[in-house]
Backbone bond lengths (Angstrom), bond angles and torsions (degrees), N, CA, C in turn:
res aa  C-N    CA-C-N  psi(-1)  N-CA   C-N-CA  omega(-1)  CA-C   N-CA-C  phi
1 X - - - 1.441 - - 1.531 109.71 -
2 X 1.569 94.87 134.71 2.130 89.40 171.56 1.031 133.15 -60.91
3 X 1.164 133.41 157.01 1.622 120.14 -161.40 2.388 76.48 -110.13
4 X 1.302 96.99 119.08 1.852 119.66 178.56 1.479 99.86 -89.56
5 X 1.677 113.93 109.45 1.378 122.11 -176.74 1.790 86.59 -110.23
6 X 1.775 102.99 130.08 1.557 108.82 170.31 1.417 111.30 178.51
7 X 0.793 127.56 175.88 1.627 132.34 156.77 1.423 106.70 -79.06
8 X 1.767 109.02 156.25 1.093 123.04 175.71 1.812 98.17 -91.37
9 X 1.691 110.20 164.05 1.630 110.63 167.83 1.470 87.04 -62.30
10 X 1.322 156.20 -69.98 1.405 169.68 -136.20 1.874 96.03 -46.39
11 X 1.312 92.96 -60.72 1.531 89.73 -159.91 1.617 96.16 -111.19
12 X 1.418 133.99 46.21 1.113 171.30 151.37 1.735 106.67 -85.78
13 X 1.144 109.52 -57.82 1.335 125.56 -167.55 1.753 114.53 -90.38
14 X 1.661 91.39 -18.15 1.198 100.76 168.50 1.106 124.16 -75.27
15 X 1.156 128.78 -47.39 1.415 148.68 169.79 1.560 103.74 -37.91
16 X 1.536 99.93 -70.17 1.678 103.78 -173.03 1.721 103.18 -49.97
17 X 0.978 116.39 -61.92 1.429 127.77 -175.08 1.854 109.15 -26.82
18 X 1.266 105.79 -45.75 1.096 123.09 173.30 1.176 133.93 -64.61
19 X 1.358 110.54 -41.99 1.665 135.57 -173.62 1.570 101.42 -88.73
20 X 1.811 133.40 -10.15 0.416 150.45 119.73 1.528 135.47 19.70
21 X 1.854 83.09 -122.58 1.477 111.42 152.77 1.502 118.09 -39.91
22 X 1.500 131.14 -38.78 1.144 135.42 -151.22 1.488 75.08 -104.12
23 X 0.987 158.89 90.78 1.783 167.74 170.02 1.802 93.20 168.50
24 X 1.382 118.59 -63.48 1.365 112.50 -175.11 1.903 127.20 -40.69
25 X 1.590 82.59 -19.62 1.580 103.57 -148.02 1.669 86.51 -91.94
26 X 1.448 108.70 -56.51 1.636 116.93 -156.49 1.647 105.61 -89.67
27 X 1.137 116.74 -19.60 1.605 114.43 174.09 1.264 128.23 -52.12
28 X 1.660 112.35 -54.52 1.661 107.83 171.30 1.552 110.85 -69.93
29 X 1.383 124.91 -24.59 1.566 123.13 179.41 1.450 83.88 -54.45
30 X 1.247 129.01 -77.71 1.289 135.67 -133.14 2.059 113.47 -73.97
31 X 1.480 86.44 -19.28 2.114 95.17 164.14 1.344 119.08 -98.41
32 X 1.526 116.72 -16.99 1.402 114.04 162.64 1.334 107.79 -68.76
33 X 1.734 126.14 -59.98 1.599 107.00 171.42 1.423 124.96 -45.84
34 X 1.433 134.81 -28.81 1.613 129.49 167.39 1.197 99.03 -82.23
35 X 1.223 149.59 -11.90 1.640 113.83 157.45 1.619 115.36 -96.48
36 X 1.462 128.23 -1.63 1.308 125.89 -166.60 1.814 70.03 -95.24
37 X 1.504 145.85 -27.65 1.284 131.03 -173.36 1.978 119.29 -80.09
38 X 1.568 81.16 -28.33 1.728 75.99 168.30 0.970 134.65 -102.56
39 X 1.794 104.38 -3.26 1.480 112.69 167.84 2.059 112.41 -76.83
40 X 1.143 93.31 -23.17 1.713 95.76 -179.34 1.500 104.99 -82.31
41 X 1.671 123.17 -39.76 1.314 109.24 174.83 1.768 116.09 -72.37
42 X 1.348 120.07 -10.26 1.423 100.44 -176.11 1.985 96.64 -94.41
43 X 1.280 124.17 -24.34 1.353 129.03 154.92 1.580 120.79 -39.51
44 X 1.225 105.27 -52.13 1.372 112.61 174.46 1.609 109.58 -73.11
45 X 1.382 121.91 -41.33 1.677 102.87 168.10 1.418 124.09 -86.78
46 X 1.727 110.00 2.04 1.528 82.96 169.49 1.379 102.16 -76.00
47 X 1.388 132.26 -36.20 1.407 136.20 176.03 1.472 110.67 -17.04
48 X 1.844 97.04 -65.38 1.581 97.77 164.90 1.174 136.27 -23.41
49 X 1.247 92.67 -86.67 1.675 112.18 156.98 1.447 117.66 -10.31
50 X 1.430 126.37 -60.47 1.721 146.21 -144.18 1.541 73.99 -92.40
51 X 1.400 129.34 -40.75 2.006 119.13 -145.21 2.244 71.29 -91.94
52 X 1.240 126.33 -66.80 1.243 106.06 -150.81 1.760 108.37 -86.05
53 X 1.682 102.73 45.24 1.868 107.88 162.21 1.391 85.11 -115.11
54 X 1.390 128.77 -59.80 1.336 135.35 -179.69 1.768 108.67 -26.39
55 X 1.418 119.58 -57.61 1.350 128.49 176.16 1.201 116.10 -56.87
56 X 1.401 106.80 -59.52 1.686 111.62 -171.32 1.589 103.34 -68.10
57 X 1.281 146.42 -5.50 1.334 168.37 161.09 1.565 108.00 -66.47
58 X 1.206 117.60 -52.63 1.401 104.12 -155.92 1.801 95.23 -105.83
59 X 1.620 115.22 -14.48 1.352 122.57 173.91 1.283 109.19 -75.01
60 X 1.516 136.23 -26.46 1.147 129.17 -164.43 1.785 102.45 -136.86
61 X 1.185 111.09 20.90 1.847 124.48 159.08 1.216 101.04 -38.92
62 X 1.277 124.26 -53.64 2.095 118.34 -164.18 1.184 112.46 -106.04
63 X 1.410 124.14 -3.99 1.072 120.88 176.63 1.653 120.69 -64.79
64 X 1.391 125.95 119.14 1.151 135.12 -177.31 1.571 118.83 -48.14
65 X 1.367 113.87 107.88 1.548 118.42 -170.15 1.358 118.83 116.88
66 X 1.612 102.59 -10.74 1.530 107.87 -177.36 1.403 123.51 -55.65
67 X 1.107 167.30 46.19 1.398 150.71 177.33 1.598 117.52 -22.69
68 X 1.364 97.78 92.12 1.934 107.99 169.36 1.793 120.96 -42.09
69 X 1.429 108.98 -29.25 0.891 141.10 -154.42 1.352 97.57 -96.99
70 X 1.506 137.25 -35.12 1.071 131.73 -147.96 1.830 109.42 -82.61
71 X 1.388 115.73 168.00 1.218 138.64 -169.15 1.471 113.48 -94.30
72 X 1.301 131.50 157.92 1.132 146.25 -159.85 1.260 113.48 -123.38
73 X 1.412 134.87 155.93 2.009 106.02 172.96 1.896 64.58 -172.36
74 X 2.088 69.94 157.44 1.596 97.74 -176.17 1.593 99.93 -146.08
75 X 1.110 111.93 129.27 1.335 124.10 -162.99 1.504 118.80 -174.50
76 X 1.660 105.87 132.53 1.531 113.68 -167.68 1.682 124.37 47.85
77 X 1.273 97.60 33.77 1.804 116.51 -161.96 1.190 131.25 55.47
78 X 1.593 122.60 30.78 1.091 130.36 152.07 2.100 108.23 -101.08
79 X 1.907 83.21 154.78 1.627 86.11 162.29 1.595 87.13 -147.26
80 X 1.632 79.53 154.48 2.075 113.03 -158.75 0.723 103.23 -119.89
81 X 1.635 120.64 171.32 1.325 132.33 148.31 1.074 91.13 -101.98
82 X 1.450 112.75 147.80 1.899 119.85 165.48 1.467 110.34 -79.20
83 X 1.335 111.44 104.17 1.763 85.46 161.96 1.548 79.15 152.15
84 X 1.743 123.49 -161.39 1.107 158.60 -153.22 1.337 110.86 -133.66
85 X 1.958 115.23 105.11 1.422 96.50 176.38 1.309 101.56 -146.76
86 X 1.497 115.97 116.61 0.996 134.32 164.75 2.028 104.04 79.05
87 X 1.220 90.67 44.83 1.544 112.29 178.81 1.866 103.47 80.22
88 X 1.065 124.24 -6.89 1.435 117.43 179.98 1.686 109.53 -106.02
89 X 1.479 114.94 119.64 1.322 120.15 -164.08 1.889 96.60 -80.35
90 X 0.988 100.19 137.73 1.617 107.87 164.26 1.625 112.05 36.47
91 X 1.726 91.21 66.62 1.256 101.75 179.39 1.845 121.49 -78.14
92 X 0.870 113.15 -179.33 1.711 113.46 -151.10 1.624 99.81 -124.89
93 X 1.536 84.54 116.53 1.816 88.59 174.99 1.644 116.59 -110.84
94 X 1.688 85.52 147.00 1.368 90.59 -161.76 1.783 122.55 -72.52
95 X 1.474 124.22 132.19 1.443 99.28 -174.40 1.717 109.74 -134.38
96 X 1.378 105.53 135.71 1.629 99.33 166.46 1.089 125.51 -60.58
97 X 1.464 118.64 162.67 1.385 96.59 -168.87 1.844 121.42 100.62
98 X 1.443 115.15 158.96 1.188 118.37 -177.97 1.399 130.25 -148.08
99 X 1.334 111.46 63.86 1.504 123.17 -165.43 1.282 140.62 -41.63
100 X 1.775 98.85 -10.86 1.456 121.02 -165.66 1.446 124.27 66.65
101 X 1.193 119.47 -159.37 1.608 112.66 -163.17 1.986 100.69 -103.21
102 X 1.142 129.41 56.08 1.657 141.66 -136.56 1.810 70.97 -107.06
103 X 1.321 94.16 -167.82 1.771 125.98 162.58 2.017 102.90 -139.20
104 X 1.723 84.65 161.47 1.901 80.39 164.16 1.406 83.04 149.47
105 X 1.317 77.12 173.95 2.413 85.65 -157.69 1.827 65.56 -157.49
106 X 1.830 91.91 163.20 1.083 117.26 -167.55 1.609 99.75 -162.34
107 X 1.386 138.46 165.26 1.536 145.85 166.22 1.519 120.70 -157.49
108 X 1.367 108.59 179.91 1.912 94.17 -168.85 1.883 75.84 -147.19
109 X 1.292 77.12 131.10 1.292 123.15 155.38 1.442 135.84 -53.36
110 X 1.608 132.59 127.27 1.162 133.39 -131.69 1.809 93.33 -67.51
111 X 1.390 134.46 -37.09 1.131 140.73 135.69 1.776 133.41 -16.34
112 X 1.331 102.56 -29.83 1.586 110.42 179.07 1.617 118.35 97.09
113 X 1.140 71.15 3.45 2.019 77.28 -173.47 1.599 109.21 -94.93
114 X 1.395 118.45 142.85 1.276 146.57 -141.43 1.652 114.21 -109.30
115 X 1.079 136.43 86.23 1.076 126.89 160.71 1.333 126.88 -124.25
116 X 2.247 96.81 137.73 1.467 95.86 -170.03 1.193 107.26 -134.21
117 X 1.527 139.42 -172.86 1.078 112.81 -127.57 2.308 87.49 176.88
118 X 1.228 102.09 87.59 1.626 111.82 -159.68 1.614 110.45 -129.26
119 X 1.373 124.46 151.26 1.252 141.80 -130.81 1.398 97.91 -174.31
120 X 1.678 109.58 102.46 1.525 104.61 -163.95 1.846 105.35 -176.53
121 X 1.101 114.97 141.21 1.423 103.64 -165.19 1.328 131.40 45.75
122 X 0.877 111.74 10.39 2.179 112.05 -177.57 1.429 112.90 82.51
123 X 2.044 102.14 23.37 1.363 105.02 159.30 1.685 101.38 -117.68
124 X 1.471 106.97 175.62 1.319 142.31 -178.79 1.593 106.03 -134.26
125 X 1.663 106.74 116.10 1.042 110.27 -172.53 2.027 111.38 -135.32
126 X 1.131 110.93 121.60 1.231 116.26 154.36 1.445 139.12 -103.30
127 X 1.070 109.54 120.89 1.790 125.51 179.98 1.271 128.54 -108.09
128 X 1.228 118.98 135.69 1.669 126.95 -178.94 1.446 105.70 -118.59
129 X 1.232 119.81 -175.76 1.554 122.75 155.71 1.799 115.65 -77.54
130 X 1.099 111.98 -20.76 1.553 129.03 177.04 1.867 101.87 -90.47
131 X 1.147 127.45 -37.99 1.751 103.47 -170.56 1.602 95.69 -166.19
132 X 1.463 103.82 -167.09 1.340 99.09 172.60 1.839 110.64 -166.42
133 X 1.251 108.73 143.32 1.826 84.59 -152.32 1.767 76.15 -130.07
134 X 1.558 105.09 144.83 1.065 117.14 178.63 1.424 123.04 -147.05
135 X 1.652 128.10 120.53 1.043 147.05 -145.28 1.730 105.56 -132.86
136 X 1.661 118.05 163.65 1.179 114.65 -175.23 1.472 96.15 -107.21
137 X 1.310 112.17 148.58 1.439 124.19 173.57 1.398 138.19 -44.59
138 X 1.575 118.18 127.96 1.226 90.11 -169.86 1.423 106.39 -101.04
């Protein structure tokens, strides 16, 4: 008689059974790290965001037409200044970073301080010149 080298269905099923569990186990580990990763990279660019209003703020303080006062907006992946400066209406500041296609307006304070305020990927994000706290949508 031949000597029959193989797996049984038994320990066929074992295997899967196993490979399984070992997917059941590592899957949510492995989507909590991609959202604890895209919640820190869109944190880290509103930061951006907050550092290049701060700039475009303190670069264009004397410039004639400036509104100190004025508002910020982010939309279809641009962010603006609202208003008219130096003959160019709602000119476009540049930001690191990649916010996605969100909305959110932001302004600075007679102080200089920066707060903005973004809606983008299925996060909710608030920014200051001091921190920036970011949560998923409700």
């Amino acid at each position: 008689m031949k000597n029959k080298k193989g797996f049984t269905l038994v320990e066929l099923l074992a295997v899967v059974v196993i490979l399984a569990l070992i997917a059941l186990i590592a899957s949510p580990i492995i989507l909590n790290i991609i959202e604890n990763s895209r919640k820190s990279s869109f944190a880290s660019s509103m930061d951006g965001a907050v550092r290049a209003i701060e700039n475009f703020y303190s670069v264009h303080y004397n410039d004639e037409g400036f509104n100190r006062n004025a508002t910020y907006k982010y939309s279809n992946g641009r962010l603006y200044y609202v208003g008219t400066l130096n003959g160019i209406p709602d000119p476009t500041i540049e930001i690191s970073g990649n916010l996605g296609n969100g909305i959110g307006s932001g302004m600075v304070d007679s102080d200089g301080k920066v707060t903005f305020h973004l809606e983008s990927n299925g996060f909710c994000g608030d920014a200051t010149s001091s921190g920036v706290s970011v949560d998923k949508c409700k």
